[in-house]
NUMI-269902 format. One record per residue: residue in one letter; x, y, z of N, C-alpha, C in turn; residue number from 1. Coordinates in steps of 0.001 Angstrom, whole numbers, plus 500000, padded with zeros to 6 digits. Each point is the difference from the previous one (the first is absolute). Layout:
<sites>
[site "A",[X,Y,Z],[X,Y,Z],[X,Y,Z],NUM]
...
</sites>
This chain:
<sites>
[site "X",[564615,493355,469681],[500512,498835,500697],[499413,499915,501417],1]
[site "X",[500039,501199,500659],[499006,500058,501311],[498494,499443,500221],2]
[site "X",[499530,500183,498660],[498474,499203,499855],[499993,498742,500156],3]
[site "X",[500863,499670,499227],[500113,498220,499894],[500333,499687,500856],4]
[site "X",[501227,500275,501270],[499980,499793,501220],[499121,500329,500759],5]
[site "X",[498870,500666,499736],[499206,500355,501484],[498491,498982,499413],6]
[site "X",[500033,499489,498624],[499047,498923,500154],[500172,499088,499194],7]
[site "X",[501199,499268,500666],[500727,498700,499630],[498985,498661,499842],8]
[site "X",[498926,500596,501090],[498928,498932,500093],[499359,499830,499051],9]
[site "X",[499460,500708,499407],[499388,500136,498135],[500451,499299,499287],10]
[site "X",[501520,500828,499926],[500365,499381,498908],[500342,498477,499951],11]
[site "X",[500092,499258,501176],[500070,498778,500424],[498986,499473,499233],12]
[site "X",[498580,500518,500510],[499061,499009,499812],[499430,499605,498731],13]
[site "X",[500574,501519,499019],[500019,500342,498769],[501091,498782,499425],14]
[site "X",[500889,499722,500684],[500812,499033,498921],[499469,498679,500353],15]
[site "X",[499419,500096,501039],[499443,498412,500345],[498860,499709,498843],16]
[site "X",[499451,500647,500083],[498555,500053,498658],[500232,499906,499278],17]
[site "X",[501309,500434,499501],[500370,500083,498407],[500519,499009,499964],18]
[site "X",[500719,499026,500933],[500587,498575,499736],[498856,499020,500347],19]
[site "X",[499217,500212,500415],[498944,498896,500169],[499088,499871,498637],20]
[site "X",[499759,500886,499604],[499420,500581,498119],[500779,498910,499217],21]
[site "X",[501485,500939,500098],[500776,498930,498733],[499979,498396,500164],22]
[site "X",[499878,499811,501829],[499862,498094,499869],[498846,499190,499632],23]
[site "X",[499066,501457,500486],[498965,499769,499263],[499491,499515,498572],24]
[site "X",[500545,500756,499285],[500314,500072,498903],[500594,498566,499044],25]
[site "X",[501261,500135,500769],[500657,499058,499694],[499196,498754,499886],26]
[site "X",[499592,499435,501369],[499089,498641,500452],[499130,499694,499119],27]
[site "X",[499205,501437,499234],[499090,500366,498838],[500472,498983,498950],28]
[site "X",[500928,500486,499489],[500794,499966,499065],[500552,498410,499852],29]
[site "X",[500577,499310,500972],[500411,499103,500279],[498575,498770,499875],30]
[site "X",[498736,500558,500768],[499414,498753,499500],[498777,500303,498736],31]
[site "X",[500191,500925,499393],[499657,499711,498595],[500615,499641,499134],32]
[site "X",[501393,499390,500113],[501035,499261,499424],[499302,498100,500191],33]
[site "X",[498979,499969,501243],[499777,498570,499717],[498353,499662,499897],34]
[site "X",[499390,500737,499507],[498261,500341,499483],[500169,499936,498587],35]
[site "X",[499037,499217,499671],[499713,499231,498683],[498877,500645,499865],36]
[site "X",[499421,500498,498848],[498409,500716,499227],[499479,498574,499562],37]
[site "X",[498655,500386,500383],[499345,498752,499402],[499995,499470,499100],38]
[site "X",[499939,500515,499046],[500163,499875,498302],[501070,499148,499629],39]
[site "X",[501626,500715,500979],[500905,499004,499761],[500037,498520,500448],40]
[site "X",[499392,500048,501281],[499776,498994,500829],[498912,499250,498927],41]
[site "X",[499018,499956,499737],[499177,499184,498775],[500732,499902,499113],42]
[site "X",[500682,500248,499191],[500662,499982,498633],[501318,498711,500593],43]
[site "X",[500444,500147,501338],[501168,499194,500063],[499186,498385,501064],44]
[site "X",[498913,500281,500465],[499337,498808,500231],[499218,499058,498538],45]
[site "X",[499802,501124,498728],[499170,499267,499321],[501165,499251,498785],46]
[site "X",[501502,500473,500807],[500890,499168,499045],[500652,499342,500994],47]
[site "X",[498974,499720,500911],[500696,498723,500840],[501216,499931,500774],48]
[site "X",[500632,501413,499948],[501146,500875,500623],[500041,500425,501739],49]
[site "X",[498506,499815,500781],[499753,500539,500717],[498688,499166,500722],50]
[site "X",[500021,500618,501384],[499683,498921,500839],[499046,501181,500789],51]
[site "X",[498637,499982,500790],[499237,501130,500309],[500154,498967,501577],52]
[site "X",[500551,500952,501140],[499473,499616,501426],[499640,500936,500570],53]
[site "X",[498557,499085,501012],[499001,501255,500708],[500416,499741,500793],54]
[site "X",[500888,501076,501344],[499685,500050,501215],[499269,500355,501347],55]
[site "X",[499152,499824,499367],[498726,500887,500482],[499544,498592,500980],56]
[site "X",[498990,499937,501018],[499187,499207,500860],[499870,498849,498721],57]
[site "X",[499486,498680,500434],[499475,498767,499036],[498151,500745,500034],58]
[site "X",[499790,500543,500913],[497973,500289,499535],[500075,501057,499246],59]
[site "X",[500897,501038,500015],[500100,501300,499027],[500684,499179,498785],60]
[site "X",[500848,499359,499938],[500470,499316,498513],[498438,499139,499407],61]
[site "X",[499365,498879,500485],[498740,499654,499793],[498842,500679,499358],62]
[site "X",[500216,501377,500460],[498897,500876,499598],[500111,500214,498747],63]
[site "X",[501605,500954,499745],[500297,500376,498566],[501256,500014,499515],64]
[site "X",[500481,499150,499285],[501578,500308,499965],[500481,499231,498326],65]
[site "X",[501127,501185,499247],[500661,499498,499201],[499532,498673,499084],66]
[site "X",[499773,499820,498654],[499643,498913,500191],[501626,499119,499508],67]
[site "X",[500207,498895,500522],[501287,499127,499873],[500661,500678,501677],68]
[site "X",[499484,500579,500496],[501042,500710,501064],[499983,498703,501397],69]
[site "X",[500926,499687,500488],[500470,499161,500904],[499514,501048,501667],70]
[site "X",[499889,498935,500949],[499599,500988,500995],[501290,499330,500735],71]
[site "X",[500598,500700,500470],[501230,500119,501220],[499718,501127,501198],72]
[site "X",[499744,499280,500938],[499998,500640,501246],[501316,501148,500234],73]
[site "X",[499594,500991,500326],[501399,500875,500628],[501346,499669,500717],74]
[site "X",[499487,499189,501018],[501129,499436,500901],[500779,498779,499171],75]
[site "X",[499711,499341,498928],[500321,499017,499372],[500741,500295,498847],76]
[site "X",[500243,501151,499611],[500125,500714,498383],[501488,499139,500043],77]
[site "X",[501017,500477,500988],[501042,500011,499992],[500338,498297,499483],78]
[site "X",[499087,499082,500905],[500789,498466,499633],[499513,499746,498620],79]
[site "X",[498745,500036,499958],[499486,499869,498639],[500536,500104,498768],80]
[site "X",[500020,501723,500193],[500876,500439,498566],[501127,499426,499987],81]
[site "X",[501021,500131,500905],[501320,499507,499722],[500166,498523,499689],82]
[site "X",[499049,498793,501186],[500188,498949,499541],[499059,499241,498821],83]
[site "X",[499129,500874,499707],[498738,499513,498535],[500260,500212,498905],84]
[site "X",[500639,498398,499627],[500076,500007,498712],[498925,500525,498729],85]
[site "X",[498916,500170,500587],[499005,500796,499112],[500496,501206,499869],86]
[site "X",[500631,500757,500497],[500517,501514,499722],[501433,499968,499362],87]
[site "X",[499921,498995,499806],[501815,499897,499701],[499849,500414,498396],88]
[site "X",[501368,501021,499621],[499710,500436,498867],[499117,500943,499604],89]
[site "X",[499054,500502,500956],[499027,500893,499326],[500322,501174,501306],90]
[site "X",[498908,501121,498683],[499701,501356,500684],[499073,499734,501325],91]
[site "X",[500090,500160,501363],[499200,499581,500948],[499042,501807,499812],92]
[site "X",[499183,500122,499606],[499290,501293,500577],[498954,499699,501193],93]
[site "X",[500196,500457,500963],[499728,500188,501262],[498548,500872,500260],94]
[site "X",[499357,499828,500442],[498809,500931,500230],[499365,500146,501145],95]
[site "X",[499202,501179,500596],[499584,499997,501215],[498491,500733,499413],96]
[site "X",[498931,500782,501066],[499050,500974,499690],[500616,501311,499080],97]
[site "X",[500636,500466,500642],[500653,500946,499526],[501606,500668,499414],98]
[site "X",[500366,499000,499744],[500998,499844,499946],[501710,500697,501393],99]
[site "X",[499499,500378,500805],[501034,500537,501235],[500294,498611,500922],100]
[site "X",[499439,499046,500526],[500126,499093,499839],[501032,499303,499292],101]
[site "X",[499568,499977,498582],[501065,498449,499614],[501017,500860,499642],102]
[site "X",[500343,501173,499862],[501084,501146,499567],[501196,499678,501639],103]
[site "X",[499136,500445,500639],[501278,499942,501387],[500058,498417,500047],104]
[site "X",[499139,499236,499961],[500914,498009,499643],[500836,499688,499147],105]
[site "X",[499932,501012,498573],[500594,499449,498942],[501512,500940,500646],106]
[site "X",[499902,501030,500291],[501455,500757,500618],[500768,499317,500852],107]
[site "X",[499234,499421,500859],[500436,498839,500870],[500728,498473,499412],108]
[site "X",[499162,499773,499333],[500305,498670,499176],[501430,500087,499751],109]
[site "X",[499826,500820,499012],[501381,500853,499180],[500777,500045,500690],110]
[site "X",[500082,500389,500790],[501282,500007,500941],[500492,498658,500569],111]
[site "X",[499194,499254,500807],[500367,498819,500044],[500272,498718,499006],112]
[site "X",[499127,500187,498693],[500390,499120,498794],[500226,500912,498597],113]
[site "X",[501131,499993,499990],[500295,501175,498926],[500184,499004,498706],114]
[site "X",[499572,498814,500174],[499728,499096,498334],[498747,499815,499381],115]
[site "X",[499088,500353,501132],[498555,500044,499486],[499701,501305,499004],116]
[site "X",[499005,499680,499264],[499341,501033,499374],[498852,500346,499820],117]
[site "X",[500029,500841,501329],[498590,500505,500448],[500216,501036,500023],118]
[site "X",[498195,500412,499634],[499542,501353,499591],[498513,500451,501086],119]
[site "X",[499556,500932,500172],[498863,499890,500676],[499171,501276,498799],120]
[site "X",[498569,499246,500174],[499041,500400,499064],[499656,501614,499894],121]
[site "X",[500161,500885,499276],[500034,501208,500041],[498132,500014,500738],122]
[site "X",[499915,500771,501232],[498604,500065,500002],[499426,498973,500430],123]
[site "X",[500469,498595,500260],[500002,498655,500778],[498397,499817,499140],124]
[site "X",[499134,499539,500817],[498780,499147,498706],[498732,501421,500057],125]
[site "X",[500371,500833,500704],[499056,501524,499592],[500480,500227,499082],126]
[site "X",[501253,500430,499753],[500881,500491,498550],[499708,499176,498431],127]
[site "X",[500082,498514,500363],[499276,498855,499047],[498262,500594,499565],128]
[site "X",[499781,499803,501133],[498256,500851,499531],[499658,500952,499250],129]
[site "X",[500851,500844,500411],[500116,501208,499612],[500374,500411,498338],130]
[site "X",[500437,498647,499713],[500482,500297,498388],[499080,499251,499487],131]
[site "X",[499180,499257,500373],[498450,499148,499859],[500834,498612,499500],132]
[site "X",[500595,499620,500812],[500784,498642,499793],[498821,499205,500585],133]
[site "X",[500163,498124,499610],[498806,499378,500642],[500499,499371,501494],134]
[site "X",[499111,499907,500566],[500134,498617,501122],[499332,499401,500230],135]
[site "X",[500317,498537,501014],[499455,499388,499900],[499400,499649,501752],136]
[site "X",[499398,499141,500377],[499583,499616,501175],[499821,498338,500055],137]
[site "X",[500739,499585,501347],[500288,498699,500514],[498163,499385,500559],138]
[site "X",[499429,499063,499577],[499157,499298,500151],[499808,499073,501439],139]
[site "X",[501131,499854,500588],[499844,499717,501223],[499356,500259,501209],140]
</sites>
Protein backbone atom coordinates (compact mmCIF):
# COMPACT_ATOMS: atom_id res chain seq x y z
CA UNK A 1 0.00 0.00 0.00
CA UNK A 2 3.08 2.30 0.64
CA UNK A 3 4.09 1.90 -3.11
CA UNK A 4 0.97 3.02 -4.45
CA UNK A 5 1.11 5.98 -2.24
CA UNK A 6 4.58 7.01 -2.96
CA UNK A 7 3.73 6.87 -6.86
CA UNK A 8 0.25 7.94 -7.04
CA UNK A 9 1.50 9.81 -10.08
CA UNK A 10 1.77 6.59 -12.27
CA UNK A 11 -0.79 5.20 -11.41
CA UNK A 12 -2.80 8.33 -12.38
CA UNK A 13 -1.45 8.54 -15.65
CA UNK A 14 -1.86 4.80 -16.05
CA UNK A 15 -5.65 5.21 -15.60
CA UNK A 16 -5.75 8.19 -17.80
CA UNK A 17 -4.39 5.97 -20.81
CA UNK A 18 -6.44 3.32 -20.11
CA UNK A 19 -9.60 5.60 -20.34
CA UNK A 20 -8.54 7.42 -23.31
CA UNK A 21 -7.96 3.65 -25.17
CA UNK A 22 -11.48 2.57 -24.20
CA UNK A 23 -13.01 6.09 -25.78
CA UNK A 24 -10.96 5.40 -28.15
CA UNK A 25 -12.22 2.45 -28.82
CA UNK A 26 -15.51 3.16 -28.30
CA UNK A 27 -15.55 6.31 -31.05
CA UNK A 28 -14.00 3.18 -33.18
CA UNK A 29 -16.76 1.30 -32.68
CA UNK A 30 -19.41 3.87 -32.85
CA UNK A 31 -18.50 5.06 -36.35
CA UNK A 32 -18.27 1.80 -38.03
CA UNK A 33 -21.87 1.50 -37.10
CA UNK A 34 -22.37 4.27 -40.01
CA UNK A 35 -19.74 3.01 -43.04
CA UNK A 36 -21.29 1.26 -45.81
CA UNK A 37 -18.74 -1.41 -48.03
CA UNK A 38 -18.87 -0.72 -51.43
CA UNK A 39 -20.40 -3.68 -52.67
CA UNK A 40 -23.33 -2.84 -50.41
CA UNK A 41 -23.42 0.63 -51.45
CA UNK A 42 -23.61 -0.66 -55.43
CA UNK A 43 -26.05 -3.38 -54.84
CA UNK A 44 -28.45 -0.72 -52.97
CA UNK A 45 -27.77 2.15 -55.69
CA UNK A 46 -28.29 -0.44 -58.56
CA UNK A 47 -31.84 -1.09 -56.93
CA UNK A 48 -32.44 2.40 -56.93
CA UNK A 49 -32.39 2.34 -52.97
CA UNK A 50 -29.53 4.72 -52.71
CA UNK A 51 -28.19 7.94 -53.61
CA UNK A 52 -23.96 8.41 -54.06
CA UNK A 53 -22.77 12.18 -52.73
CA UNK A 54 -19.23 13.51 -53.37
CA UNK A 55 -18.00 15.90 -50.98
CA UNK A 56 -14.99 16.42 -52.16
CA UNK A 57 -13.90 20.08 -54.13
CA UNK A 58 -16.28 20.49 -57.67
CA UNK A 59 -12.41 20.15 -59.76
CA UNK A 60 -11.54 16.90 -57.69
CA UNK A 61 -15.32 15.62 -58.30
CA UNK A 62 -14.73 16.63 -62.31
CA UNK A 63 -11.71 14.64 -62.48
CA UNK A 64 -13.15 11.29 -61.13
CA UNK A 65 -16.11 10.45 -59.32
CA UNK A 66 -18.89 7.71 -58.76
CA UNK A 67 -20.72 7.31 -61.70
CA UNK A 68 -24.65 8.67 -60.91
CA UNK A 69 -22.87 10.38 -57.80
CA UNK A 70 -24.28 14.01 -57.11
CA UNK A 71 -21.60 16.60 -56.08
CA UNK A 72 -22.57 18.54 -52.77
CA UNK A 73 -20.22 20.88 -51.44
CA UNK A 74 -19.27 20.28 -47.62
CA UNK A 75 -20.64 23.39 -46.13
CA UNK A 76 -24.02 22.71 -47.95
CA UNK A 77 -24.55 18.87 -47.03
CA UNK A 78 -26.69 19.87 -44.17
CA UNK A 79 -29.55 22.06 -46.26
CA UNK A 80 -29.40 19.91 -49.15
CA UNK A 81 -29.80 16.59 -47.68
CA UNK A 82 -32.42 17.54 -45.33
CA UNK A 83 -34.32 19.86 -47.68
CA UNK A 84 -33.72 17.60 -51.25
CA UNK A 85 -36.33 15.95 -52.22
CA UNK A 86 -33.92 13.89 -54.36
CA UNK A 87 -32.67 12.12 -51.19
CA UNK A 88 -35.91 11.70 -49.78
CA UNK A 89 -36.49 8.05 -49.15
CA UNK A 90 -33.18 6.78 -50.05
CA UNK A 91 -29.83 5.46 -48.64
CA UNK A 92 -27.71 8.87 -48.91
CA UNK A 93 -23.99 7.23 -49.05
CA UNK A 94 -21.71 9.98 -48.53
CA UNK A 95 -18.15 9.98 -49.82
CA UNK A 96 -14.94 11.85 -49.48
CA UNK A 97 -10.96 10.75 -50.76
CA UNK A 98 -10.70 8.66 -48.09
CA UNK A 99 -13.28 8.09 -46.40
CA UNK A 100 -12.34 10.14 -42.61
CA UNK A 101 -13.88 12.94 -44.04
CA UNK A 102 -17.43 11.95 -44.88
CA UNK A 103 -17.28 9.46 -41.61
CA UNK A 104 -16.85 12.52 -39.07
CA UNK A 105 -19.91 14.48 -41.47
CA UNK A 106 -21.99 11.54 -41.51
CA UNK A 107 -21.45 11.39 -37.30
CA UNK A 108 -22.32 14.85 -37.38
CA UNK A 109 -25.28 14.68 -39.64
CA UNK A 110 -26.63 11.96 -37.39
CA UNK A 111 -26.78 13.76 -34.67
CA UNK A 112 -28.41 16.67 -35.91
CA UNK A 113 -30.93 14.72 -38.37
CA UNK A 114 -31.60 11.48 -36.85
CA UNK A 115 -34.38 10.73 -39.89
CA UNK A 116 -31.90 10.68 -42.53
CA UNK A 117 -30.23 7.65 -43.74
CA UNK A 118 -26.87 8.17 -44.20
CA UNK A 119 -24.00 6.10 -44.50
CA UNK A 120 -20.43 7.14 -45.47
CA UNK A 121 -18.50 5.04 -48.11
CA UNK A 122 -16.28 2.44 -46.48
CA UNK A 123 -12.79 3.74 -47.88
CA UNK A 124 -14.63 6.96 -49.51
CA UNK A 125 -13.75 6.67 -53.60
CA UNK A 126 -9.94 5.03 -52.83
CA UNK A 127 -11.90 2.15 -51.12
CA UNK A 128 -14.40 2.13 -54.47
CA UNK A 129 -11.10 1.74 -56.53
CA UNK A 130 -9.81 -0.46 -54.67
CA UNK A 131 -12.46 -3.18 -55.28
CA UNK A 132 -11.98 -2.14 -59.16
CA UNK A 133 -15.42 -0.45 -59.14
CA UNK A 134 -15.83 2.02 -62.33
CA UNK A 135 -15.81 5.83 -62.56
CA UNK A 136 -16.54 8.22 -64.30
CA UNK A 137 -15.26 11.90 -65.25
CA UNK A 138 -17.28 15.28 -65.77
CA UNK A 139 -16.55 16.76 -69.38
CA UNK A 140 -16.68 20.23 -68.38
Amino acid sequence: MEFFRAEWMWFAGLAVVFILIIMNEIKSVRQKAFVISAAKALQLSNNDEAVFVDMRDADTFKRSHIPSAVHVSSDQLATKLVDGTRFKDKVIVLYCDSGATSTEKVEKLRKEHANLSLFSLQGGLNGWLQTNLPVESSKK
